[in-house]
N, C-alpha and C positions, 0 to 999 in steps of 0.2 A: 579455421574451420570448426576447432573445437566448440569456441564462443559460440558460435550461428548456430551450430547443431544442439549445445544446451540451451539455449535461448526458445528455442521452439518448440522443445522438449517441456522446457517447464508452463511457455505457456498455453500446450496442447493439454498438459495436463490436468490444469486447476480451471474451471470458470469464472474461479474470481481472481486469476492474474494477467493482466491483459498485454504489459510487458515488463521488459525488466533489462537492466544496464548491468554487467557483474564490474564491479569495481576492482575485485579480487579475487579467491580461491573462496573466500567467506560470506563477501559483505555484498552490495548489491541497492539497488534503486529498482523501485517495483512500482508499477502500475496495478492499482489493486481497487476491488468494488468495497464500497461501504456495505458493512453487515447488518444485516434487518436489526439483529437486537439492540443495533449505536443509531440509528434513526433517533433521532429527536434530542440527544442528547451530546453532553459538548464532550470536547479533548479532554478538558480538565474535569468534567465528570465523572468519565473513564476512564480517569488518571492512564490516559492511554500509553506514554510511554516507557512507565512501568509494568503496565501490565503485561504489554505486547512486546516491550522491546524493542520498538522502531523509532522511531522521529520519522514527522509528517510534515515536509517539504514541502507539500504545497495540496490545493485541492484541486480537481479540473471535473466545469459540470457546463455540457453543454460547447464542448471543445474548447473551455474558455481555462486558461491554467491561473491559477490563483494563489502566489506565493506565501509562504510561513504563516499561516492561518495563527489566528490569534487563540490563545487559551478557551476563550468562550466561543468558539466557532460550533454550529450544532450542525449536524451533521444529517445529510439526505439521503432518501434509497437510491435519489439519479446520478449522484454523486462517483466521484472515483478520488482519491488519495494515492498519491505519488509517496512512498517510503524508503527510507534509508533503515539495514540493518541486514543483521544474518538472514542469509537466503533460509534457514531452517525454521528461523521466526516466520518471514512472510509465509512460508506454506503450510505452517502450523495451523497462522489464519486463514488462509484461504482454502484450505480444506471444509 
């Protein structure tokens, strides 16, 4: 019950997390919207997993899921990004 009830909780709360797996007490698979400012430019642009803290598992646009995007992957507004990482990371961004 616990799970279901924070699950819905977190993603009643963010608009850009659409959903999310908890793995643990910490860590978590999130469904999350690409941010205007990463439009146009790639992972490794954005040395995204430094900067953010996740790894991106995959992208999904257009209901279609597209696993381990490659470094030069550029990234869309219509886009979504499936992440791995502390749940305190994804809602950092999707704030």
């Amino acid at each position: 019950e616990y799970d279901v009830a924070r699950r819905i909780a977190v993603s009643v709360s963010s608009d850009s997390i659409f959903d999310y797996i908890p793995l643990n007490d910490d860590y978590s698979i999130a469904e999350i919207s690409v941010q205007d400012k990463w439009v146009g430019k790639t992972i490794r642009g954005l040395d995204f997993r430094t900067r953010y803290h996740l790894s991106i598992l995959a992208v999904k646009k257009n209901g279609v899921v597209s696993p381990q995007p490659s470094a030069d992957y550029v990234f869309e507004a219509t886009t979504h990004l499936m992440v791995m990482g502390r749940m305190e990371d994804v809602q950092r961004i999707a704030e």
